[in-house]
C-alpha positions, -999 to +999 in steps of 0.1 A: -314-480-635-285-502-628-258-506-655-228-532-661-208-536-692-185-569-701-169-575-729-191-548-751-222-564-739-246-537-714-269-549-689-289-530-673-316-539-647-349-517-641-362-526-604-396-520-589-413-528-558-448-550-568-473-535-541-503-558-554-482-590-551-466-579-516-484-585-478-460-568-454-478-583-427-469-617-435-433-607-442-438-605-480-425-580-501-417-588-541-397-567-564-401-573-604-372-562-621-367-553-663-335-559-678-324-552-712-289-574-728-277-549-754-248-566-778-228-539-782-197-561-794-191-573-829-198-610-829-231-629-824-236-644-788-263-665-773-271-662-734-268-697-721-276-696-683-279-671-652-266-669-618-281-647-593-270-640-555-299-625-540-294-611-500-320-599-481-313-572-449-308-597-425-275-610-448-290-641-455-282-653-492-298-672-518-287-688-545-303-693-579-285-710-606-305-725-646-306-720-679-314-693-700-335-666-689-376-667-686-374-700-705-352-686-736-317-685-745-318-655-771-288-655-796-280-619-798-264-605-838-244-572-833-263-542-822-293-565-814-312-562-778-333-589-756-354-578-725-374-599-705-391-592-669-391-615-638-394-614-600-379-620-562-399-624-531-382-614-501-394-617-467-378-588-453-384-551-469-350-548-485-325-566-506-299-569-530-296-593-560-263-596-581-253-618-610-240-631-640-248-646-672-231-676-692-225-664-726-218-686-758-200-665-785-189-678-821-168-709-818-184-722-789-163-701-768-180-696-734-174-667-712-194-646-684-211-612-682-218-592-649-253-580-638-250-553-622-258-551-584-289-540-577-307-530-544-345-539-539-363-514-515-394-499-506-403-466-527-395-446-498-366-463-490-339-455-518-302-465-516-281-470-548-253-492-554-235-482-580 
């Protein structure tokens, strides 16, 4: 488990390696990853949009930039939580994804939240980042 905290606001990002979606062979591997948004602070906040660097072992980087997360933009009241699951293909068997959310909180005020970095490797290949 991964863990970032801005501004009273904890991510923290669950990664897993997804044998049944992944073919080696072809250069496939895909990771699903779980992340819970815990508001922590005391004023109401919606997630806007997301921003992900993703970098496989070769270095080579992806960016991935949209709204919301999974298709929502959950408003989040004090002490409330959001989790949502998603993926990332990789064509090599390792990788590490790092981001950051656009928050919204009372008074329109925008401001960002870091996702913790996170690495992406085969069960029997464990390294941790933080």
């Amino acid at each position: 488990m991964y863990r970032a905290v801005t501004r009273q606001i904890e991510v923290l990002v669950e990664p897993f390696y997804l044998e049944d979606q992944s073919d080696p062979e072809e250069n496939r591997y895909v990771w699903g990853y779980r992340v819970t948004i815990a508001n922590n602070s005391q004023e109401t906040v919606q997630l806007r949009s997301r921003y992900w660097q993703i970098t496989d072992q070769n270095g080579h980087i992806e960016e991935v930039r949209g709204p919301g997360v999974v298709g929502e933009q959950p408003i989040l009241d004090p002490g409330d939580s959001f989790q949502y699951s998603s993926g990332c293909p990789l064509t090599t068997p390792s990788g590490v994804m790092v981001g950051r959310y656009q928050m919204q909180g009372e008074g329109g005020r925008a401001f960002e939240i870091d996702i913790p970095a996170f690495s992406l490797d085969l069960p029997d290949q464990h390294r941790t980042l933080n």
